[in-house]
N, C-alpha and C positions, 0 to 999 in steps of 0.2 A: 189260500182258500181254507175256512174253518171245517172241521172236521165232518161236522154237520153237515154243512154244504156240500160238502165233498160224497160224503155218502146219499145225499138226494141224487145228484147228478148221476152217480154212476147206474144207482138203482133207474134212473130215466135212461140211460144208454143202454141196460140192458134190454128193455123196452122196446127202444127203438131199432134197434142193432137189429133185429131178429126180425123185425119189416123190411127193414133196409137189404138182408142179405137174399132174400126170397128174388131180386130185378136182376140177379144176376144165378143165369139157369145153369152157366158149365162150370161153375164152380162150384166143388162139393164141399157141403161141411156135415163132417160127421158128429155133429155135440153141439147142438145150439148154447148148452153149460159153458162147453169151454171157448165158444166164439166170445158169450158176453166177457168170462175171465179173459180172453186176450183182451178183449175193448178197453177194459179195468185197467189191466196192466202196463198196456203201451200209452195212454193215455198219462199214467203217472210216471212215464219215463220220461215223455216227449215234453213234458211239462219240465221235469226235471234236467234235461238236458239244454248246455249251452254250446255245443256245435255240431255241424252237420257232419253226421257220422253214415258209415255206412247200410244201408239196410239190413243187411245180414248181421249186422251187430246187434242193431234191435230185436231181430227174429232168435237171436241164439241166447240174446238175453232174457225176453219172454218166455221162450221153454225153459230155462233154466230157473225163472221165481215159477214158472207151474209145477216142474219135478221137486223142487224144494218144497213148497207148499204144498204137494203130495206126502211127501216122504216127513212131514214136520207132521201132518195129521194123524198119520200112522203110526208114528215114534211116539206119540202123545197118547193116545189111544191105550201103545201095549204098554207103558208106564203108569197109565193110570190103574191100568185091570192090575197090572204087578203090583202096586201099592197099595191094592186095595180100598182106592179114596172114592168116595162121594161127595154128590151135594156142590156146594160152593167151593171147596178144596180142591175138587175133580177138575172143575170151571179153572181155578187159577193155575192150578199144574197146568193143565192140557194149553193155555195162555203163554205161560213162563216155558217150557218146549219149543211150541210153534215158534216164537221168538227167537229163540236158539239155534233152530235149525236154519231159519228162513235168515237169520243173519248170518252163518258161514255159507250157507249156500249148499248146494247140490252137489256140487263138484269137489267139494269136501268131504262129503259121505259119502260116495262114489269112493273115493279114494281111500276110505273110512273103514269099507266093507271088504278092502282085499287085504286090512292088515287087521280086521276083526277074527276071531276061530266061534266053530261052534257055533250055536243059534245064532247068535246072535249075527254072526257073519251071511249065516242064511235068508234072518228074516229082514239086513239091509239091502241083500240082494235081491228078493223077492221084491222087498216094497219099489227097488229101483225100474226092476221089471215092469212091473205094475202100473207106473207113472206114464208109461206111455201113452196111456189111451187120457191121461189129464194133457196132454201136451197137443198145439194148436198144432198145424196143417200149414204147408203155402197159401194153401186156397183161401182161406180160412182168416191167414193175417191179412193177407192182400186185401180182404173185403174190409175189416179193421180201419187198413191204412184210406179206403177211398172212405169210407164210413168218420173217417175224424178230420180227413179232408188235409191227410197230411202232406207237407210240398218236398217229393220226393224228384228226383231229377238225378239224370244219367251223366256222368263224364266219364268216359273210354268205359271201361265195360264192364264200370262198377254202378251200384244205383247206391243213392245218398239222401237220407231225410233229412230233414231239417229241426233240430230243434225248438222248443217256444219255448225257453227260461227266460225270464228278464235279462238273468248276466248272460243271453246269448252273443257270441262273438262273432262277428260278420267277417261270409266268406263269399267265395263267385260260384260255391258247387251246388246252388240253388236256384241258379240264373235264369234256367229254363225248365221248369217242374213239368212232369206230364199230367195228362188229364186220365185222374183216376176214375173219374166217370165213365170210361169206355172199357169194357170188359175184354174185351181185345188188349188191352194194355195190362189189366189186369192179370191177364194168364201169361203173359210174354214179364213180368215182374215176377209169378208164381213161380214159373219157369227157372229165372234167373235165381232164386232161394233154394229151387232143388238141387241145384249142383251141388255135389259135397265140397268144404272149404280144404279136405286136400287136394282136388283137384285146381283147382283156382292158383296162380302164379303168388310165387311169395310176398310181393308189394301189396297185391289184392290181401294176399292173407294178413298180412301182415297188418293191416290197415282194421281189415274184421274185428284180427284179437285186439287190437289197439283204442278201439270201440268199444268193445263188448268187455274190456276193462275200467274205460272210463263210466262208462252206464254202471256197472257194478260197485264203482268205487261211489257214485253220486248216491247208489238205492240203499247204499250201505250207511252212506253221512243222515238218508233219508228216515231210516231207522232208528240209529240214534239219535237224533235229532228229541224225538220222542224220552228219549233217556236225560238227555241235557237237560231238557224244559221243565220236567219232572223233581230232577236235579236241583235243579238251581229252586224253585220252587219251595224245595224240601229245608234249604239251604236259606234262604230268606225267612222263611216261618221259624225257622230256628237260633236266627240273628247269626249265623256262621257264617268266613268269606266266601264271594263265588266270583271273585272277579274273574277276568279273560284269562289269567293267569293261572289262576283256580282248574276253571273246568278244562281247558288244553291239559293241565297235566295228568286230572281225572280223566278225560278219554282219550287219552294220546291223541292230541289232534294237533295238526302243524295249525300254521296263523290262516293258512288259506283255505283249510277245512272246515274250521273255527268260525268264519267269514261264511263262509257257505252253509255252516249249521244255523246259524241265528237267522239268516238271509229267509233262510226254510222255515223256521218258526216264527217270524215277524210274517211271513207270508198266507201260513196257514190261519195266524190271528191266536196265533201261544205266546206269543214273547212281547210284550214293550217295551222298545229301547229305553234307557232310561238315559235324563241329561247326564252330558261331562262338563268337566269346566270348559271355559270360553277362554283362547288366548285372548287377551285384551289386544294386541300389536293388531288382529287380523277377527274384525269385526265389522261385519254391515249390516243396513236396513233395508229391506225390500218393501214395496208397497203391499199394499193388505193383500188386491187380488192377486199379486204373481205368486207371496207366500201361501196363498191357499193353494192355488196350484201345483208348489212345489209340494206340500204336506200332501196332498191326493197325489201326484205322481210318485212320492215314498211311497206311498198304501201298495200303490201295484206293482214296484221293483221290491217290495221287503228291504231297502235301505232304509237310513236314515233322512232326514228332510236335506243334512250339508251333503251327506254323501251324493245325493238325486242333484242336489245345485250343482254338483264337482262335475258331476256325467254331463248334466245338458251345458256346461260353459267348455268342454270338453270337445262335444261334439262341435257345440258353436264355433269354436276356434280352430277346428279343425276344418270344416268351412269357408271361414273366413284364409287361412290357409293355402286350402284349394280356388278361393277362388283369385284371389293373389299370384297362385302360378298361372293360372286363364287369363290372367288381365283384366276380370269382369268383376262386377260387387257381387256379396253374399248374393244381397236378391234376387239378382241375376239366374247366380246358378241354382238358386231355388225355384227359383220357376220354370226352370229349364227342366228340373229334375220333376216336377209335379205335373209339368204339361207330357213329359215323355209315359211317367206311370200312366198319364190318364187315355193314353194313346195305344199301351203296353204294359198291361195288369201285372203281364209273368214278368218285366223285368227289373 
């Protein structure tokens, strides 16, 4: 999504978010502000995410870019007044800051403010304080999650969203989603997020942190991301290398991080992949209309046009596969599978 875009849409979710939450009476929200920033926020996770992770991951990672994004306006704030800066300089400090903080995160100055002395220890603990009333509610996310219409579903006596990343990876903990429409389900989901996660048994918990580190690690690639494109950019106007190997070693990024930064900036509409060579041994021609196809199926996974041919022959044969152990041709089992959705939405 280009950046543009991106910033219409949310500015219409906050819009709407704020009609949409009025249908539902026993749920309180105390900050119509921070309902629309949860909409913002879980909106660019659930995008960003490729498995279904636990609720509570989403929910601990939304307060945690609120409290950071409190605590990075504040830090920006008293550095600027310290500096003495105005004008446009004021503008890019308080920029270069919010950046800062909001990429280590909260849980780092948290951690930041018990080995600081002196003011400065005080006034991270204050700001840390403070950030609570920026921080969403149960009530509050739960309307969110029915408000984006996210497919959350319960197995034993966790509840689990579902990602929408193109490299989303398919699981069965999505099989049966509940219907966030009924407010009733809503508070019995609210519910379920107000337990504290030490009380919750170690697999559960375990499962949380194991979530609400991958979400972190993804909002983190999401960030730089921004840095790369920039990068490479700077880097091409300059005739300097920026190959794959270039910028991995400029942001320390393993090949599968790497993979997932470009993925994100072909997606938002920053990056063009550019050609590689062609082995000659392993070349084909597609017809005009399936190649266009493939090139628009690139556009919405942020692949490449070979890499989108690789997924759908992938899939194909995985298919062909299955339906090899059934006895029965693809077709078969495709129509099998399309008359069942069309009988059974949720399965």
């Amino acid at each position: 999504m280009h950046p543009d875009t991106a910033m219409n849409d949310e500015a219409e979710d906050v819009r709407e978010i704020q009609k949409f939450a009025q249908g539902f009476r026993s749920l309180l929200i105390p900050s119509p502000a921070v309902l629309a920033n949860t909409a913002i926020l879980l909106k660019r996770l659930v995008l960003l995410s490729d498995k279904v992770l636990p609720v509570k991951s989403y929910f601990n990672m939304v307060q945690e870019m609120q409290r950071a994004a409190f605590l990075a306006e504040g830090m920006a704030a008293d550095a600027v007044q310290a500096e003495g800066l105005t004008g446009e300089r004021a503008a890019e400090r308080t920029r270069e800051i919010i950046r800062e903080v909001e990429a280590k995160g909260a849980t780092f100055w948290s951690i930041a403010a018990k080995d600081a002395k002196g003011e400065l220890k005080e006034r991270l603990q204050q700001l840390d304080q403070d950030s609570q009333r920026a921080l969403c509610t149960e009530d509050t996310f739960v309307i969110v999650c029915s408000y984006l219409k996210g497919e959350v579903a319960k197995q034993g006596s966790v509840h689990y969203l579902r990602g929408q990343s193109p490299d989303f990876k398919e699981t069965k903990k999505h099989r049966n989603p509940l219907d966030l429409s009924k407010e009733v389900v809503l508070k019995g989901l609210s519910s379920a997020l107000a337990r504290p996660d030490a009380e919750r048994g170690s697999i559960e918990r375990g499962q949380i942190d194991s979530g609400f580190n991958h979400l972190a690690r993804l909002n983190s690639l999401a960030i730089i991301m921004l840095d790369v494109v920039e990068w490479i950019r700077v880097c091409e106007k300059n005739g300097t290398p920026c190959r794959k190997i270039d910028v991995r070693a400029k942001f320390d990024l393993s090949h599968t991080d790497y993979e997932r930064v470009m993925a994100m900036a072909r997606r938002a509409g920053l990056y063009t992949l550019r050609s590689h060579k062609k082995d000659p041994s392993n070349r084909y021609t597609l017809k005009s209309k399936i190649h266009q196809r493939i090139v628009d199926q690139a556009a919405i996974f942020g692949y490449t046009p070979q890499k989108t041919l690789n997924k759908i022959l992938d899939d194909f044969f995985r298919l062909t596969d299955y339906s090899a152990r059934l006895g029965r041709s693809p077709e078969q089992v495709f129509n099998a599978l399309v008359d069942q959705s069309k009988e059974d939405p949720n399965a």
